[in-house]
C-alpha positions as CSV (number, residue, x, y, z in Angstrom):
1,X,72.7,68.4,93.2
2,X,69.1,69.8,93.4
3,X,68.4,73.4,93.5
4,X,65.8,75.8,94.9
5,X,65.7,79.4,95.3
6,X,66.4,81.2,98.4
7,X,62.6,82.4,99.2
8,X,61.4,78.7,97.9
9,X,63.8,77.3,100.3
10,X,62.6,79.9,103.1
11,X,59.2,78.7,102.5
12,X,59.5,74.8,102.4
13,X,61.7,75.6,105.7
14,X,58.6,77.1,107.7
15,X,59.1,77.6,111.6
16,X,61.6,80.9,111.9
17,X,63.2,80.9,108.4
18,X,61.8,83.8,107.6
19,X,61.3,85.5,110.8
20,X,65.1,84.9,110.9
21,X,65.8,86.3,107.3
22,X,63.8,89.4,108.0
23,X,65.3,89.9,111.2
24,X,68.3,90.4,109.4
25,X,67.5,92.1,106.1
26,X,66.3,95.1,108.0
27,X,69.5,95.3,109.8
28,X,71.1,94.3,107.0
29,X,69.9,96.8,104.8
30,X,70.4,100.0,107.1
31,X,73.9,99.2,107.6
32,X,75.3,98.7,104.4
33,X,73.5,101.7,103.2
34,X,75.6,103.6,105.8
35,X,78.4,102.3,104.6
36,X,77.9,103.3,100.8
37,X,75.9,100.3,99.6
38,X,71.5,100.9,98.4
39,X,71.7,98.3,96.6
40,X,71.4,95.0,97.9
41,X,72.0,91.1,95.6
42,X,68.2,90.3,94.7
43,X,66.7,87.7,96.6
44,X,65.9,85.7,93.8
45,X,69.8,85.7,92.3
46,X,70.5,83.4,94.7
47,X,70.7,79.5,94.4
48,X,70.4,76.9,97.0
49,X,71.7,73.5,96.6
50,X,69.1,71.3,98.7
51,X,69.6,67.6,98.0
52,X,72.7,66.0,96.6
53,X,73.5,62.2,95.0
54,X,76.5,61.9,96.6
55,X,76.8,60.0,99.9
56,X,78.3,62.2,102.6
57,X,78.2,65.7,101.4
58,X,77.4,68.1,103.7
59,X,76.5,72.0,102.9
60,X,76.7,75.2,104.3
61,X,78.8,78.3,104.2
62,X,82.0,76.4,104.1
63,X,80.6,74.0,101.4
64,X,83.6,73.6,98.6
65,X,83.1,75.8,95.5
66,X,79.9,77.6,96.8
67,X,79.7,81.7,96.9
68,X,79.3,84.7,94.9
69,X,79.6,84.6,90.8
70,X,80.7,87.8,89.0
71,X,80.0,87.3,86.0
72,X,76.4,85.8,86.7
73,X,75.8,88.7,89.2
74,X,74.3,85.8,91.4
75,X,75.3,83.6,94.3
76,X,75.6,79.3,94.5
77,X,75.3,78.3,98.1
78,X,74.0,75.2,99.8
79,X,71.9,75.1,102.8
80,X,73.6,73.6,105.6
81,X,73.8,70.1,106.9
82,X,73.9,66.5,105.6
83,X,73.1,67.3,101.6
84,X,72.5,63.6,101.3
85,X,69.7,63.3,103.9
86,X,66.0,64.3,103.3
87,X,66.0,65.2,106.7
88,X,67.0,69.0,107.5
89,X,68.2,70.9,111.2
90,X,66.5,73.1,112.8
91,X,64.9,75.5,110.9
92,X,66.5,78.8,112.3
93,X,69.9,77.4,112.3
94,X,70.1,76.9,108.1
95,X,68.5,80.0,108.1
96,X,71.0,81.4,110.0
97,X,73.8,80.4,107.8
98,X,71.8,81.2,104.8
99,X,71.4,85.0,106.2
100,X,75.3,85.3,106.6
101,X,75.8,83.8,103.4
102,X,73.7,85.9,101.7
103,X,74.9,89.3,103.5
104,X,78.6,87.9,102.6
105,X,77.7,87.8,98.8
106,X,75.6,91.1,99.1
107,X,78.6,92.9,99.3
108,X,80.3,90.6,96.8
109,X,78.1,91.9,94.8
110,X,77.9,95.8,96.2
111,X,81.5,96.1,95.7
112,X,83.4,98.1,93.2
113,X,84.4,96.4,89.9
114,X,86.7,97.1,86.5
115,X,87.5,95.0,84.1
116,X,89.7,95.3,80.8
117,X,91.0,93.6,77.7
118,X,94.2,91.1,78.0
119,X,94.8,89.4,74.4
120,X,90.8,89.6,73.5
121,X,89.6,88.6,76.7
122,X,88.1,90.6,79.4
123,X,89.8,90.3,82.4
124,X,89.0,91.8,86.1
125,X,92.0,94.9,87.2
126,X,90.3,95.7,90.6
127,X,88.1,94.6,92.7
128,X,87.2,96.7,95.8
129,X,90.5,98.6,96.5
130,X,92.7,95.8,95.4
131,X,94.2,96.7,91.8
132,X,95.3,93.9,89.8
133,X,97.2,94.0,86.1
134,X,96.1,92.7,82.8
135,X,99.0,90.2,83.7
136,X,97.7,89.3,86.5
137,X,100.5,90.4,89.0
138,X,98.1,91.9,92.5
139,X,98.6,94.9,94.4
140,X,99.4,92.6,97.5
141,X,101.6,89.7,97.8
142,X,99.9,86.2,99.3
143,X,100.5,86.3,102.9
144,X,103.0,84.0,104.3
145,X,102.0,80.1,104.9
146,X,100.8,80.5,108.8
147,X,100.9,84.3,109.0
148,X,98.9,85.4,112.3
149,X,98.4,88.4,110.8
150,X,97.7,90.1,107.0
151,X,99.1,92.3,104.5
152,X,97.0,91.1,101.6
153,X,93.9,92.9,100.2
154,X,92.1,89.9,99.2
155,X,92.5,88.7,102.7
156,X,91.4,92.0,104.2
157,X,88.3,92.5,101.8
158,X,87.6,89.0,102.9
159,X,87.6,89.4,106.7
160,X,85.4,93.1,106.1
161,X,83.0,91.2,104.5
162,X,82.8,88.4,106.7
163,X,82.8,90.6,109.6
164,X,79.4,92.6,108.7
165,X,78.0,89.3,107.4
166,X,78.5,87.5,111.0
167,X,77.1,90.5,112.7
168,X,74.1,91.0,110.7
169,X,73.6,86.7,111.7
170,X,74.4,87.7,115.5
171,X,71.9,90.0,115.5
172,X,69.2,88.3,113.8
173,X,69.9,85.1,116.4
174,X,70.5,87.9,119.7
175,X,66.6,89.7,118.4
176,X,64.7,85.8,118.3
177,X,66.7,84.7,121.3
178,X,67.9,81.5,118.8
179,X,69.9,79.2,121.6
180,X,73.1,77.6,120.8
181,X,72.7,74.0,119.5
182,X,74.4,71.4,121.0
183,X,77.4,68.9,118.9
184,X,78.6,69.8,114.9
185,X,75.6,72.7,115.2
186,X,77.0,74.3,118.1
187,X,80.0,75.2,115.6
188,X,78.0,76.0,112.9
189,X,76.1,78.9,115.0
190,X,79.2,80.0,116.4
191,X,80.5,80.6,113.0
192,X,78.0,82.2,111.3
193,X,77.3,84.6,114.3
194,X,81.3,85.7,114.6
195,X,81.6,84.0,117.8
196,X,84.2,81.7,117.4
197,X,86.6,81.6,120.0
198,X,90.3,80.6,120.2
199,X,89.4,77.3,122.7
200,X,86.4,76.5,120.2
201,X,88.8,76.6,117.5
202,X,90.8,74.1,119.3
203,X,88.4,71.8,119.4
204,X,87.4,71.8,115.5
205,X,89.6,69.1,113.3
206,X,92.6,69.1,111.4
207,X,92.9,67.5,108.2
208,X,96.5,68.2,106.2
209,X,97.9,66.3,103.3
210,X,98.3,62.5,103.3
211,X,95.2,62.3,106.9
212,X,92.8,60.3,104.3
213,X,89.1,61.0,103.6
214,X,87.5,62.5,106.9
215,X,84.1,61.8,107.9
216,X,81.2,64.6,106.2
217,X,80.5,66.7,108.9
218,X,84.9,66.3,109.7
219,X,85.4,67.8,106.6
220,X,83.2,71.1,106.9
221,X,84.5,71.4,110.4
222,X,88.1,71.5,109.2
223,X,87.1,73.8,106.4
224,X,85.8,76.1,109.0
225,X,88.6,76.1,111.1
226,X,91.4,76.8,108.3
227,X,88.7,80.0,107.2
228,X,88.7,81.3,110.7
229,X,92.4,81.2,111.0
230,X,93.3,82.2,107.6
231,X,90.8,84.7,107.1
232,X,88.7,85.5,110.0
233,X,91.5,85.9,112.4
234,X,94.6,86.9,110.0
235,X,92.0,90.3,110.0
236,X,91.3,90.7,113.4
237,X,94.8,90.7,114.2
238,X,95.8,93.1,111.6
239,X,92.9,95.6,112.7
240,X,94.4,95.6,116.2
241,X,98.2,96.1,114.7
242,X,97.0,98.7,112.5
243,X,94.1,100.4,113.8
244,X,94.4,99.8,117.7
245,X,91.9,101.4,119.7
246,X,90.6,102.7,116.4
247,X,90.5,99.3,114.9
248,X,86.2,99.6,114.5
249,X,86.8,103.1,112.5
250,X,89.6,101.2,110.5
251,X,87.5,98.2,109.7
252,X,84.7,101.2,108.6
253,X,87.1,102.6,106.4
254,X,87.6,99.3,104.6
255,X,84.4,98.6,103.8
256,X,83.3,101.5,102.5
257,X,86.7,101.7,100.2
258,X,86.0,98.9,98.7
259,X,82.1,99.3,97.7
260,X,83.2,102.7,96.3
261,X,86.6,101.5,95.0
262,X,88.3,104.9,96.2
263,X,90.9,104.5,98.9
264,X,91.3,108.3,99.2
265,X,89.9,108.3,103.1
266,X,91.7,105.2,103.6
267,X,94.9,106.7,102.9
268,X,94.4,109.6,104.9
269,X,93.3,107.8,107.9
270,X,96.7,105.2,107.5
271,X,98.6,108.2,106.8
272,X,97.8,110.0,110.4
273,X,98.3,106.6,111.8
274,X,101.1,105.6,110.1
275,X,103.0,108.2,108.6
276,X,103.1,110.0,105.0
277,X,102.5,106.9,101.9
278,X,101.1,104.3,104.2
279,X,99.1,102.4,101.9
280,X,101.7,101.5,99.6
281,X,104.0,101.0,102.5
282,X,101.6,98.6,104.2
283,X,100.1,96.7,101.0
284,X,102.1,97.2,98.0
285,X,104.2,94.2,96.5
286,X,107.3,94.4,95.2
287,X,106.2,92.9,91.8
288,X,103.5,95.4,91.1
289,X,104.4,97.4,88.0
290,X,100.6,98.8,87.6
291,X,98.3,101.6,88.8
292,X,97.8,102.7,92.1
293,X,94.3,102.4,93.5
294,X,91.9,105.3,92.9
295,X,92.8,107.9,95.4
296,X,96.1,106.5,96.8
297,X,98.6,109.3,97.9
């Protein structure tokens, strides 16, 4: 694979890259300082896979492997479209994904962290609300294989994230007046704009165990897909179960517990919704023997 910066890549891309980039930074900026979070991941902390070796890879936000890194503090992502080709889409559609990606791993990286010791290595105990033991044993239990809805925190801190990213993209496309694409980029502006609906969904492949080797653009498609089920939409449907006409204040709520790593107005807020002990009652597995989260009732 070879790698470029985000603001090299911005510049070799010309046209609206940037106007597309700044479109959303400003937006970008003034909402997640509302919701807790001044500082944003620097620019420069984030790497671009632009060119690969290997026939038939395809990049972009659903690219295998690519997203935020801890322990680096930085991001790995790949600009979208065939990897293998010199030629690249339009301009203001990698851009595009390039903005949600990097307002995804901005709050990846704004969140709220702690780590501790486990046999002389340092492992991670919470991350945004979601507590986890120097064993290893999580807060939340995995969801159930083809849940339509979510009781995990990873899940939920997932969908948050995604959520502001997609919106900060819809906005940034809505302000130049980008058009959709037609074909594979129609998905791919869909997608990174949160407008993904269930009859587009339909119409994006399925590739289980034992289907063989897809085509390139087939397997990115499919990798979209089983995010937008698993992730995208396993959120939406629990901030309507949950939350109900109150599911944007909910969704608030979220986000700003996990940059500050305090559920305390969380709680309160499940607690008028849902009765006394809510949070526990809603995300607690039966296996967790560790702390509760910082300001859990």
């Amino acid at each position: 694979m070879h790698w470029s910066l985000l603001p090299w890549l911005l510049d070799r891309l010309g046209g609206d890259a940037w106007d597309v980039f700044h479109a959303g930074f400003g937006a970008m900026a003034t909402r997640y300082e509302a919701l807790g979070l001044d500082q944003l991941l620097p620019i420069d902390r984030v790497w671009v896979g632009v060119r690969s070796t290997r026939d038939g890879a395809f990049g972009g936000f659903h690219h295998p492997d690519q997203g935020y890194r801890h322990l680096q503090m930085g991001a790995v992502v790949t600009r979208y479209g065939d990897l293998y080709s010199p030629a690249i889409p339009s301009a203001g559609l990698v851009a595009l994904d390039l903005l949600r990606a990097y307002a995804h791993d901005c709050l990846h990286y704004g969140s709220h962290r702690e780590y501790g010791l486990q046999g002389g290595e340092v492992v991670r105990t919470q991350y945004g609300f979601n507590r986890r033991t120097t064993a290893g044993r999580s807060y939340s239990a995995p969801d159930p294989k083809g849940a339509a809805t979510t009781r995990n925190l990873g899940v939920i801190m997932e969908g948050a994230t995604d959520r502001e990213a997609a919106a900060i993209a819809r906005h940034a496309a809505h302000h130049l007046g980008i058009p959709i694409p037609d074909g594979t980029d129609q998905f791919a502006f869909l997608d990174a704009t949160g407008q993904l609906t269930c009859e587009t969904l339909s119409r994006l492949p399925r590739h289980g165990p034992g289907a063989g080797t897809p085509p390139t653009a087939d397997r990115f498609l499919a990798a979209m897909g089983s995010y937008a089920r698993s992730v995208n939409g396993r959120y939406r449907a629990f901030l309507g179960e949950i939350g109900e006409r109150e599911s944007d204040e909910l969704h608030v709520q979220i986000t700003t517990a996990m940059i500050s790593g305090s559920v305390a107005s969380l709680s309160a807020w499940l607690d008028i919704k849902r009765g006394p002990g809510a949070f526990a009652a809603l995300f607690r597995a039966a296996s967790y023997d560790g702390p509760e989260p910082d300001g859990a009732a």
